[in-house]
N, C-alpha and C positions, 0 to 999 in steps of 0.2 A: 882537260878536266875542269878548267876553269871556267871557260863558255858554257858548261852544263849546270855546274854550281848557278849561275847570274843567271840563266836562263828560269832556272826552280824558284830563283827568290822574284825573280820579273812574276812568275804566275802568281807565288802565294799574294802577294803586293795584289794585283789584281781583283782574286776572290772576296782578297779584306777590302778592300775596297767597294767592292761591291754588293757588297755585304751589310756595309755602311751605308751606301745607298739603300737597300732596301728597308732598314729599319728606318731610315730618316722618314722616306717615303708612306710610312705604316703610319707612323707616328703623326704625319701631314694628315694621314686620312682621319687616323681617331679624332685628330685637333676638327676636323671639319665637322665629323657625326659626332661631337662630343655632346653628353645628354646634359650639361650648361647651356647649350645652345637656341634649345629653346625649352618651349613649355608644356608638359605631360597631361594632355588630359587623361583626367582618373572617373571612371564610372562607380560608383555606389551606389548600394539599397538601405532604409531606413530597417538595422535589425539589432536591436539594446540586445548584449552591453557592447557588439563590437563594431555598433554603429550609430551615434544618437544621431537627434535634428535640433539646433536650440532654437527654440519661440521667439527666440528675441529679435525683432525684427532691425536695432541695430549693429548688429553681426554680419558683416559682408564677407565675400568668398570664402576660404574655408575654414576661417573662425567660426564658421556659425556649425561643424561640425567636429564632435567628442565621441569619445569611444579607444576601442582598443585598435581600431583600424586607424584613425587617424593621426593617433601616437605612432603607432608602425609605419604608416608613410612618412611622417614628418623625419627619422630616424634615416630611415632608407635613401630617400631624395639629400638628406644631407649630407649622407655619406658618399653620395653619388656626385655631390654637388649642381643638382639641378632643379631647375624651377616644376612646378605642376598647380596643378585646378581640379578640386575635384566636382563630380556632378551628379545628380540624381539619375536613375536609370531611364530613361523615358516613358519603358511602358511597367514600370516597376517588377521587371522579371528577374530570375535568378539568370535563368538562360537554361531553354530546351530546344528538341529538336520537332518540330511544331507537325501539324499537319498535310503540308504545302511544301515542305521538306526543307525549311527553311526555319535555323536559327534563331531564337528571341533573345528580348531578356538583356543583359552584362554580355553574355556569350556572343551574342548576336553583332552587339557594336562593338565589340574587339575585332570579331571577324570581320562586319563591315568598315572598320577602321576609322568610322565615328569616333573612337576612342583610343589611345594608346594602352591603356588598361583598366582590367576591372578589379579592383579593392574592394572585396568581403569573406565572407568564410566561406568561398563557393569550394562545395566536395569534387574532389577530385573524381573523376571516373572516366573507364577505357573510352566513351566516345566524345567526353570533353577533349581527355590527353590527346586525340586524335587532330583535335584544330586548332588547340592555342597551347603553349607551354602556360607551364605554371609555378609560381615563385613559393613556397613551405612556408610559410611562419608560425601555422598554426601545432599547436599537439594535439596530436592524432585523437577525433573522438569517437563516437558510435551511434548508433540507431537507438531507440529508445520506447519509452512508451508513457505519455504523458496521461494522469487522470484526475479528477476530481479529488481529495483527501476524502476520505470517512469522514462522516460529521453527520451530527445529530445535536438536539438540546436534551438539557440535562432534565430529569424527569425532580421537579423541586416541590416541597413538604406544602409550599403555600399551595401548587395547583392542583387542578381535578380533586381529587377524594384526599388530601393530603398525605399521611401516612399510608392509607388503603390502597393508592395508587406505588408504592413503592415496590407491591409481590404481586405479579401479575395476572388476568383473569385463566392465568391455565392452572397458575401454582393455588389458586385459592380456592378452583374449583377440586382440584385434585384432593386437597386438604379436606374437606366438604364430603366429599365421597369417602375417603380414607374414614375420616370421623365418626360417619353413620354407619359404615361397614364395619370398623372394629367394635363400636357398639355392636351390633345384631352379633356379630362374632360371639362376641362374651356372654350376651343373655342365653344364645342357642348351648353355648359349650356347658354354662350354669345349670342348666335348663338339663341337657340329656348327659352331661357324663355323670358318673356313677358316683363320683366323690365331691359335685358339685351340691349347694348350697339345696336346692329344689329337691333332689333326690335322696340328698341324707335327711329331708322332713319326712318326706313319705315313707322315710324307712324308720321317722320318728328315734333319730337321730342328736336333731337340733328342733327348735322348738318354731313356733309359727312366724314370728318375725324375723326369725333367722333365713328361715326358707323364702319370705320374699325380699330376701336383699336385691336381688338380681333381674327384677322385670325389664321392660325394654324400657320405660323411663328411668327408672334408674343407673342401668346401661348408661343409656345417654348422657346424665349427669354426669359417671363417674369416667367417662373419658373426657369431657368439656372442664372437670374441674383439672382432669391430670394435663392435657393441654395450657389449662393456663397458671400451671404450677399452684396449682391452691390447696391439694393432696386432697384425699377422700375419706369416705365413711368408716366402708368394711374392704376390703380385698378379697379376691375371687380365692374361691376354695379350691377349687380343679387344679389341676396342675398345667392341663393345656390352655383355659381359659390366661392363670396366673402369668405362663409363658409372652401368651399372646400383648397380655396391659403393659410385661416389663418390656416388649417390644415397643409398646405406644409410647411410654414413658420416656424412651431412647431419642424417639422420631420425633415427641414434643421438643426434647432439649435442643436438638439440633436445628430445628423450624426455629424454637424462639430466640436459638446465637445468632443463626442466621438475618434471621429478621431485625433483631436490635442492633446488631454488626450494620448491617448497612442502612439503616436509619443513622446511626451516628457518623457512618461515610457519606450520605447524602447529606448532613450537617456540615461537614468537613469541605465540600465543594458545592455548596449552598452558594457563594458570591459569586459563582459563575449562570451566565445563560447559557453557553454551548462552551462544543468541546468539540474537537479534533477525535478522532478514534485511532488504537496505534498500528491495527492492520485489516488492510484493504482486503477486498473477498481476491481481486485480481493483482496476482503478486508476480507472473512470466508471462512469455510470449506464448507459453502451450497454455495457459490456463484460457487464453482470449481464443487460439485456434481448434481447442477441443471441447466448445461450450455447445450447450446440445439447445434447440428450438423449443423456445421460447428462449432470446439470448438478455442473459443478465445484463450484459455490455455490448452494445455496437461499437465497432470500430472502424477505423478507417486512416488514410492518409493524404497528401498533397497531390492532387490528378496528375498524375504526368510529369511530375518531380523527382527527383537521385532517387531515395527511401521510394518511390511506387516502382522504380526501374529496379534498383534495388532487391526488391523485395521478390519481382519478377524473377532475377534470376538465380536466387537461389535458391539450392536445392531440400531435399528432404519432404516427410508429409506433414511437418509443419505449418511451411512456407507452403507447402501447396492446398494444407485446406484453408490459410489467409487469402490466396490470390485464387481461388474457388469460392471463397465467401465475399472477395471484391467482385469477380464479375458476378455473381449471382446480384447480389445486392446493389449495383450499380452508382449512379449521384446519388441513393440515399444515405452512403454511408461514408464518401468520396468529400472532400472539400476542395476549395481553390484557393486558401492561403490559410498563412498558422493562422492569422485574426477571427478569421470563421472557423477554423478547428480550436482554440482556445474557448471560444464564446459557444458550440457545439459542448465542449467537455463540460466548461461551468452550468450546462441548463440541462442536462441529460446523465444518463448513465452511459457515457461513450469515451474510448480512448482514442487517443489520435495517437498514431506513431510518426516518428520525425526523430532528425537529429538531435543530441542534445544540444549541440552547440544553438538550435535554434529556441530548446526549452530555456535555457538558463534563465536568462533576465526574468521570465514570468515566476518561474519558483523562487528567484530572489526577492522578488519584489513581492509575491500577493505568499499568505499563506493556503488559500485553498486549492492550490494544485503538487500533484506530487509525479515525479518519476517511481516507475517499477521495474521490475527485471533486469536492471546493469546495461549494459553497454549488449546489445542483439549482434551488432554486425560491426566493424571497428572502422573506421573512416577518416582520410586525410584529406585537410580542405589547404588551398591558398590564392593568391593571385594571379589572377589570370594574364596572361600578354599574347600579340601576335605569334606566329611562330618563328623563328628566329629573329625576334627582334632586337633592336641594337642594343638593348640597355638591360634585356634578359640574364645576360650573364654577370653582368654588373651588379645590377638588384640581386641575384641571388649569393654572388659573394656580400653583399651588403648583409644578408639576411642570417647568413654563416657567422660575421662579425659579431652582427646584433645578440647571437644565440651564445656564441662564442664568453661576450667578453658580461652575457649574464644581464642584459636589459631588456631580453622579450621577455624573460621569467619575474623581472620586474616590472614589467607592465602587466605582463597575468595575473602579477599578488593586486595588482591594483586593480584591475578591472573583477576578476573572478573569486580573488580569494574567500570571499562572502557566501558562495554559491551553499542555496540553503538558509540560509538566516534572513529569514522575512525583513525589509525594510520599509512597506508598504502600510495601507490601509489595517492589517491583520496584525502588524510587528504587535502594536498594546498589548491585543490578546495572548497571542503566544507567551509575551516575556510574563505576561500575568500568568499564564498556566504552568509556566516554569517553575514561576516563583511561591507557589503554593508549597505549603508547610506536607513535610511527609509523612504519609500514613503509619501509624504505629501498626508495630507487628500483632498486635491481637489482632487486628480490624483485617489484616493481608485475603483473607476467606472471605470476608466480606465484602472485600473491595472488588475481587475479583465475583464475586455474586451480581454485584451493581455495575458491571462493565458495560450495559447496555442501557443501564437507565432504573433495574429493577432487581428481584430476585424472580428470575424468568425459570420456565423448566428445564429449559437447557440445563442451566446450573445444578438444580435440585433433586435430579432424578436421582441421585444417589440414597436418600433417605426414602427416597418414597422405595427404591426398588428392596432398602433394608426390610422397611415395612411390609414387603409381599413377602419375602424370605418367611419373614416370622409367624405371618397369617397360616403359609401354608407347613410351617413346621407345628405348627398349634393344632393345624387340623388333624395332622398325621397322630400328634401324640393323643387327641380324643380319640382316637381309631384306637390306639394301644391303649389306653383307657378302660375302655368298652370292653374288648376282648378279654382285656388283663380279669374284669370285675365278672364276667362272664366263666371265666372259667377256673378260678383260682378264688378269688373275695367273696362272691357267690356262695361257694359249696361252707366257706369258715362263716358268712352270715348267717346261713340255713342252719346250721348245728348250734351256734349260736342262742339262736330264736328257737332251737328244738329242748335246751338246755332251761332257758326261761321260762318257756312254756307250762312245767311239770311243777316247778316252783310256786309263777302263779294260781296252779290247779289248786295245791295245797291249801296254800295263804287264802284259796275260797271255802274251800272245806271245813 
């Protein structure tokens, strides 16, 4: 019994033993490929904010490079404890799959092993994932749609016609017509109904100057004075004529709040030259794929980039009348980097779609560009490496720690937390437009009247359409009028005039 006992412990002895050796032996190999060993070249592209370049030309190695990527390497490699250098891309690419069927770009020289890796927000996708791993740090962002802000100048009391320029050549014309129209209106209703002014002379009624209150100059006056609140002579007899003034008199008031209303709101933002406007005509991704020929907006994105691959393959007829109005349209509406899609959106009516993570810095920095639509398609970018490379597993528990222990989200507040709030050439403006005193609530109708610069007719069809309401309720009531006097005031005026008639015979006899 006892030889089989010492025989079991000679084996276990053995295994531990051997055992021992192999971890020693792991532990020999890590110490030789340990990433202290040597030095990591890192490939970059120049893309604010999570990649500056400093000017300073005394700045050597990779001092001379800030951002949110360089923060994150610098974190990573120390947790790793190993040395690196970072470098510009060569041919300044992101990395695609080219022509010639050959890799460019970051992608390219990680593959060709020019580089141990590439540090930027490159977006993940299945035919990246397919040739290099890739290390998370980023939070996950989207496709987007960048454009020009609204913007116009403000229409001010000194230029063009000063105040005349405030109500537009449609509303003044409308006004103009309305004018001359409800004049003729009234002298005609004066004129032929049965209880108006002209009719009750000839029925000898009212006496001669009574009967001409109502010509068509006078007409004319007495709506020019009810217009500009100055009251009038006599008032119309009729009752449909009377109908139709208390309509003008409705549509004067409302013209003249209107009109004074935003004269004193053009006073109010009188110390501005422009202004930002608060909604764009193009506000989603269908409003840009379903615009009909003659297009308000061209668009377009980066030729051959994630977002144009992207875009390819998803589905729906969205996406499919986007990637029908790309091949249609071809390089005229196509670019070859955000720099020429940025400087396209500033000079034209064009959106460029693209990542956000690529819009940021410009929206932070300038105020005349805006994002629309939210997030189109959701996307996760990070580092790129060989494929199983030695230090792949390493950097991404590095990267776990970093998210972990709460310092990439410190580095986000500090690189992005701004996103939105102009710093740029524009910030003045803005904080100036902010900072303006707020509109009192009487002026709110008027404010909204001069949203574009004026009292345009967009705004004012409301009065004018009051004003046809009441024109053709006026007409109708001459109609009953007429009938009414015709058949009924008629027969009591004849017996009337039959009653006097007999009286005067007398009074001659």
């Amino acid at each position: 019994m006892k030889p089989v006992i010492l025989r079991i412990l000679v084996v276990i002895a053995a295994l531990t033993l051997g055992t021992d050796c192999k971890q020693e032996a792991t532990r020999e190999k890590r110490q030789v490929t340990s990433p202290g060993n040597k030095t990591y070249i890192v490939s970059t592209i120049a893309h604010p904010p999570f990649m500056h370049i400093s000017n300073n030309t005394n700045l050597k190695g990779n001092d001379r490079f800030y951002g949110f990527v360089p923060d994150v390497l610098m974190d990573l490699f120390e947790f790793i404890q190993a040395r690196y250098e970072i470098r510009i891309v060569q041919d300044g690419r992101w990395g695609t799959y080219d022509s010639v069927g050959q890799w460019n770009g970051m992608i390219g020289e990680v593959l060709n092993h020019t580089v141990d890796m590439a540090a930027a927000a490159i977006t993940i996708t299945p035919d990246r994932l397919r040739v290099v791993d890739f290390v998370r740090v980023f939070a996950d962002t989207g496709i987007t749609i960048l454009i020009k802000r609204p913007y116009e100048q403000s229409a001010h009391l000194s230029q063009g016609m000063g105040v005349m320029s405030i109500v537009s050549y449609q509303v003044w014309l409308c006004l103009l017509a309305a004018f001359i129209v409800v004049s003729v209106m009234i002298w005609l209703m004066e004129k032929y109904s049965p209880y108006g002014w002209y009719k009750c002379y000839q029925r000898h009624e009212v006496g001669q100057e009574q009967g001409s209150y109502f010509t068509v100059a006078n007409s004319l006056w007495q709506s020019l004075t009810t217009l500009l609140w100055q009251g009038f002579d006599q008032a119309p007899r009729s009752i449909s004529a009377r109908f139709l003034h208390a309509t003008w008199m409705i549509f004067a008031v409302l013209f003249l709040v209107a009109y004074t209303g935003a004269v004193i709101a053009q006073l109010l933002i009188s110390d501005r030259t422009d202004r930002w406007l608060p909604h764009p005509e193009i506000n989603s991704i269908e409003d840009l794929a379903f615009q009909q020929p003659p297009y308000k907006y061209e668009y377009g994105c980066i030729t051959g980039g994630s977002t144009h691959r992207t875009l390819k393959k998803l589905p729906g007829p969205v996406f499919n009348s986007i990637n029908k109005y790309f091949h249609d349209q071809g390089d005229k509406v196509m670019v070859k980097s955000v720099e020429e899609g940025i400087e396209k959106v500033r000079s034209s009516n064009y959106a460029l779609i693209g990542e956000m993570s690529t819009f940021i810095d410009y929206i932070n920095k300038e105020c005349d560009l805006m994002t629309v639509g939210g997030l189109i398609h959701k996307k996760t970018h990070g580092f790129a490496l060989p494929l199983h490379s030695e230090i792949s597993s390493v950097l991404q528990i590095a990267a776990l720690k970093l998210e972990e222990s709460g310092r990439l989200r410190d580095m986000e507040d500090k690189w992005f937390a701004d996103e939105g709030k102009c710093t740029g050439a524009n910030a003045e403006f803005k904080e100036k437009q902010a900072a303006l005193p707020s509109t009192p609530k009487f002026y709110v109708y008027a404010w909204g009247l001069v949203e574009s610069g004026m009292v345009s007719l967009g705004v004012f069809w409301g009065p004018l359409i009051l004003l046809l309401i009441g024109a053709i309720i006026a007409g109708i009531l001459l109609g009953v009028e007429i009938m009414y006097f015709k058949h009924i005031d008629k027969r009591k005026y004849a017996a009337s005039q039959r009653e006097v008639l007999p009286q005067h015979e007398e009074g001659v006899n």
